[in-house]
N, CA, C and O of each residue as an XYZ file, in Angstrom:
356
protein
N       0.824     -1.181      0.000
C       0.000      0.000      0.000
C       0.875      1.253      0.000
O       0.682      2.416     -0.355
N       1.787      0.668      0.466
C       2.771      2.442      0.735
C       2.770      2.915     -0.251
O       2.164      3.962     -0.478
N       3.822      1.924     -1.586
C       4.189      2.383     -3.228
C       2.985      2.881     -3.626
O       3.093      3.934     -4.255
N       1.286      2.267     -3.391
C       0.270      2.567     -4.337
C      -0.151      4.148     -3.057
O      -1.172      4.723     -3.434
N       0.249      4.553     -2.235
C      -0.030      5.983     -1.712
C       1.103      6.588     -2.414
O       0.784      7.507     -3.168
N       2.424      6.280     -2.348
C       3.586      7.179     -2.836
C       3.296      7.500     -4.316
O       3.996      8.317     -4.914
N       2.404      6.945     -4.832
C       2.408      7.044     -6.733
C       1.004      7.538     -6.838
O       0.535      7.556     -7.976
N       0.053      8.048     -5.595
C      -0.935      8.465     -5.773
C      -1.860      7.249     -6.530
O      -2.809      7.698     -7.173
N      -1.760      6.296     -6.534
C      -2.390      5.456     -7.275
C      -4.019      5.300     -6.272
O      -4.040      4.324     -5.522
N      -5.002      6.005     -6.270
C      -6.254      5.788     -5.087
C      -6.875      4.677     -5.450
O      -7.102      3.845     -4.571
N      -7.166      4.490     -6.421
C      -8.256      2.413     -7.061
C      -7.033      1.528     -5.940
O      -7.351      1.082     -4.837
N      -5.638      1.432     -6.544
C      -5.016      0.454     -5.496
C      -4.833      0.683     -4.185
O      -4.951     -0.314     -3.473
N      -4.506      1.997     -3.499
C      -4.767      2.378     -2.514
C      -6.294      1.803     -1.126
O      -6.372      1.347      0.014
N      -7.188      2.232     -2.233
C      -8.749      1.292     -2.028
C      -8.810     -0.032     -1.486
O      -9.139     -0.386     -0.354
N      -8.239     -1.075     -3.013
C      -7.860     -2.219     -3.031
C      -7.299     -2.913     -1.321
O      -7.852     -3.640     -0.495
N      -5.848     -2.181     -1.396
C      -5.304     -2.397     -0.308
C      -5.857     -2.371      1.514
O      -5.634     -3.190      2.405
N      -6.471     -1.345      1.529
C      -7.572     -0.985      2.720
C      -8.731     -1.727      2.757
O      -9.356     -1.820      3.814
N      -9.296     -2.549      1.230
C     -10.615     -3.320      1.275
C      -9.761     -5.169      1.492
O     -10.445     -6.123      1.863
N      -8.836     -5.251      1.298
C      -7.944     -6.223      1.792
C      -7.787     -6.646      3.259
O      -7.452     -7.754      3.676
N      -8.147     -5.360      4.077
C      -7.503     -5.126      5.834
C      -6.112     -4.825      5.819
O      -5.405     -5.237      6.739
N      -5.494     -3.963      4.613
C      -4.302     -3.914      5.347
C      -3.777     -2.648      6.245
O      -4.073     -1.474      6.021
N      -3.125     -3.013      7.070
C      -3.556     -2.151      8.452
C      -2.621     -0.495      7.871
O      -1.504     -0.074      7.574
N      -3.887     -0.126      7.994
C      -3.903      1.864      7.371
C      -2.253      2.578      7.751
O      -1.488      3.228      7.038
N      -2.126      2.049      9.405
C      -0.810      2.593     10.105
C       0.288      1.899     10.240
O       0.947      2.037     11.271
N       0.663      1.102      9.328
C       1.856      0.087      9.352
C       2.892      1.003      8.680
O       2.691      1.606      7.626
N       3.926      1.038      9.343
C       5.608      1.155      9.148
C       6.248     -0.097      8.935
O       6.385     -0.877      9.877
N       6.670     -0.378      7.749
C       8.000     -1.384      7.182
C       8.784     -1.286      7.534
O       9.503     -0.433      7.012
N       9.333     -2.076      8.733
C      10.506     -1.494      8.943
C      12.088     -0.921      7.917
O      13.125     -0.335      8.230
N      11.588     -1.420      6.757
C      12.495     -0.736      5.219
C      12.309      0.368      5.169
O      13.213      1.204      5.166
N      11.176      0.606      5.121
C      10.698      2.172      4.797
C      10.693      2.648      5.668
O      11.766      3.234      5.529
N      10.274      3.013      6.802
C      10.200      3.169      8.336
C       9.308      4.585      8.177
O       9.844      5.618      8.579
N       8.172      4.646      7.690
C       7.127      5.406      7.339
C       5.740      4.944      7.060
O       5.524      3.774      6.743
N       4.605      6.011      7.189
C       3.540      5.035      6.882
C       2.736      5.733      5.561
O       3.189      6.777      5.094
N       1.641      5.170      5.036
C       1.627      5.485      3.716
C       0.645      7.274      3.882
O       0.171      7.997      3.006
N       0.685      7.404      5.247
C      -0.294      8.395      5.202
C       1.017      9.954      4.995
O       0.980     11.024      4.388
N       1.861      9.366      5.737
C       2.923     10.739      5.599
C       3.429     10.506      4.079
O       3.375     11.468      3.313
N       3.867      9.389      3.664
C       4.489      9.490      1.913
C       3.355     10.458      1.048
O       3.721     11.337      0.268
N       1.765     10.103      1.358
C       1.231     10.851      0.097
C       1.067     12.011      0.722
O       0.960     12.954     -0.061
N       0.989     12.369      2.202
C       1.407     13.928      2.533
C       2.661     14.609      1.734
O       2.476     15.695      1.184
N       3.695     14.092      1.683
C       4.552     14.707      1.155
C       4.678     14.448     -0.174
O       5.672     15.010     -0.633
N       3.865     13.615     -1.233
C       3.585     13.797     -2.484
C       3.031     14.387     -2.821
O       3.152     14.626     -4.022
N       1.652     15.320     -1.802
C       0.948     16.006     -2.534
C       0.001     15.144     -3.034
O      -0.295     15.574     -4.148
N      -0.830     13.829     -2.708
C      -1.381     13.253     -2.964
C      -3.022     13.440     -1.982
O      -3.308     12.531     -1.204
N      -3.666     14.259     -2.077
C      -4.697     14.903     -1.390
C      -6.007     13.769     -1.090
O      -6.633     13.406     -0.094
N      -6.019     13.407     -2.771
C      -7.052     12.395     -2.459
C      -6.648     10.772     -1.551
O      -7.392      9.983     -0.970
N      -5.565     10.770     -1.710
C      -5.184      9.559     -1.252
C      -4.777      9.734      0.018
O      -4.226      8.722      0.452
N      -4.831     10.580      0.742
C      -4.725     11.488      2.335
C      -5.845     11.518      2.670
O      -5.982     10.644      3.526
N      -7.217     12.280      2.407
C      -8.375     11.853      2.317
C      -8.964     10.513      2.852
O      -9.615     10.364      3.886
N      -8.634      9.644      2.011
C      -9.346      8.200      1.936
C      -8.247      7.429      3.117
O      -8.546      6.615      3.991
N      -7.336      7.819      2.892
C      -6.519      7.120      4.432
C      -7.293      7.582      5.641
O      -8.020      6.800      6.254
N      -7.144      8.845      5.991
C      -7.423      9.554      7.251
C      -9.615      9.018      7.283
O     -10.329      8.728      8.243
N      -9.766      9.067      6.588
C     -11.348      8.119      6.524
C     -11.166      6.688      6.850
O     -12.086      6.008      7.304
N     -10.201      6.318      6.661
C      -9.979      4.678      6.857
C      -9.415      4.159      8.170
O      -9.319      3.020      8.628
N      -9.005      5.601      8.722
C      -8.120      5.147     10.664
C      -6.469      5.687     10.194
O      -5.680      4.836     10.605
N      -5.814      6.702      9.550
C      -5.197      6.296      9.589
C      -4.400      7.340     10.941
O      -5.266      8.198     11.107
N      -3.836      7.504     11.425
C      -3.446      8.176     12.864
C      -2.707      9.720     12.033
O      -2.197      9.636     10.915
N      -2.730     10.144     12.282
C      -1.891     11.369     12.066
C      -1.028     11.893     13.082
O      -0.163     12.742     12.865
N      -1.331     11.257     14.444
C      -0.154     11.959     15.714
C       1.213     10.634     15.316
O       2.360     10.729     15.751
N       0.850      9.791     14.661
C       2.070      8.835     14.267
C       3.048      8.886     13.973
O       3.339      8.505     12.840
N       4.131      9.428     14.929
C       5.634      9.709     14.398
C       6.180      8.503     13.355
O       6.055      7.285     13.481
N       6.821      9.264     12.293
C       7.811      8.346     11.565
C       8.682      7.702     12.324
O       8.976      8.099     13.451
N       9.208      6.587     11.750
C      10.587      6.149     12.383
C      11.568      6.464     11.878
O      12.511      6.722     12.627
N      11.752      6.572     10.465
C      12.532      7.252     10.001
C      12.912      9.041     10.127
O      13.955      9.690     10.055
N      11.555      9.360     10.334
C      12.014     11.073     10.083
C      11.809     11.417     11.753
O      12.491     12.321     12.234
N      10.634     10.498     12.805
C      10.411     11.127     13.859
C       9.143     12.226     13.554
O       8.876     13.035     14.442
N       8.396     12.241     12.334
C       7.580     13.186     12.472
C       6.263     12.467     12.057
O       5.972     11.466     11.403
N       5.323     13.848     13.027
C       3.632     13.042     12.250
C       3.446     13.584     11.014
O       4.260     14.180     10.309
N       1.611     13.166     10.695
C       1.429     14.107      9.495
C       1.625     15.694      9.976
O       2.176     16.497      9.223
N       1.275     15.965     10.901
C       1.286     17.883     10.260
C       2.345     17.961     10.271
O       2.607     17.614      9.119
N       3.835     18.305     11.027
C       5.248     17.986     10.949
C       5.576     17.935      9.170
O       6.149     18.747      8.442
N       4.865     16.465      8.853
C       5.221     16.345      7.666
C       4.227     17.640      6.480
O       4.817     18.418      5.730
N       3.137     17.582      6.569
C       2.709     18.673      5.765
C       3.423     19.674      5.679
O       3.719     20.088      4.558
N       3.971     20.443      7.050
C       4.905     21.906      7.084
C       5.898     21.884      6.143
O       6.071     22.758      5.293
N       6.953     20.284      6.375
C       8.043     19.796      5.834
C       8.182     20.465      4.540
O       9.026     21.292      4.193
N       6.732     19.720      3.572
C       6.554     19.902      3.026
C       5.757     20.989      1.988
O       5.876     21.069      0.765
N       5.111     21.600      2.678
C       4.786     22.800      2.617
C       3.252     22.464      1.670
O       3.011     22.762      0.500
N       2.349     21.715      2.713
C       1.117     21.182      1.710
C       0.073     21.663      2.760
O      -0.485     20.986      3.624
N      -0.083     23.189      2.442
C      -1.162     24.123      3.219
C      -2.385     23.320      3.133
O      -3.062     23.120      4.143
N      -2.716     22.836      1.958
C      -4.213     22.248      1.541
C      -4.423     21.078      2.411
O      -5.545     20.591      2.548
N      -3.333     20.591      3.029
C      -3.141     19.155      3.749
C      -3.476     19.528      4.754
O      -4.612     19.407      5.212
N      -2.425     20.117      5.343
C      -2.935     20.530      7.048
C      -3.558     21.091      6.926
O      -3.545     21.227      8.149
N      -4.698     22.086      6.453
C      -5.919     22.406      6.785
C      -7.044     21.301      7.019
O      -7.841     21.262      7.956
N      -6.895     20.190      5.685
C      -7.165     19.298      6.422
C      -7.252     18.673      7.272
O      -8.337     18.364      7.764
N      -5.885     18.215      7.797
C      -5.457     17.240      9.055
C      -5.875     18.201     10.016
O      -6.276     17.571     10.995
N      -6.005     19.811     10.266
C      -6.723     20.575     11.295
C      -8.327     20.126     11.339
O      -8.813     19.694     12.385
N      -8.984     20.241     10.314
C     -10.220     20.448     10.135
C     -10.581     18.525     10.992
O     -11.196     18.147     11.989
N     -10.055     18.063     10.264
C     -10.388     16.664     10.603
C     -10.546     16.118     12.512
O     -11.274     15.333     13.120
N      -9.155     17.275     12.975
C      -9.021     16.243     14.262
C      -9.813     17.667     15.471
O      -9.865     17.579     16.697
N     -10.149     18.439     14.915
C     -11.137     19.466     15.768
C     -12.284     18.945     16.467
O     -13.018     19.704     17.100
């Protein structure tokens, strides 16, 4: 699921979540979860349908140590964290 959030791919993204696969899993390879990769792709809809599906946003990376908003700033995806605000109000 990570690659199909990192490539914005949302049908496989779907797929993957209608499977059970668990929304907040870190690989330990990747040491990230798929909700911060499409934060920092810029992948809106596929941020969306995670954060609808459970996915945590206070979830520090293991690799970077950061959650999603952390990562939105990082990245500078205003449209995101307004989201991730609006959502956890």
């Amino acid at each position: 699921m990570y690659r199909a959030a990192e490539s914005g791919d949302l049908e496989l993204v779907r797929y993957h979540l209608a499977q059970g696969v668990d929304v907040n899993y870190q690989h330990p390879e990747i040491m990230t979860t798929a909700l911060d990769v499409s934060i920092a792709k810029g992948h809106r809809q596929v941020v969306e349908l995670l954060l609808a599906h459970g996915a945590d946003p206070s979830i520090k990376t293991i690799l970077e140590g950061m959650d999603a908003w952390q990562t939105a700033i990082e990245y500078q995806r205003s449209e995101i964290l307004e989201m991730l605000n609006n959502k956890c109000k």
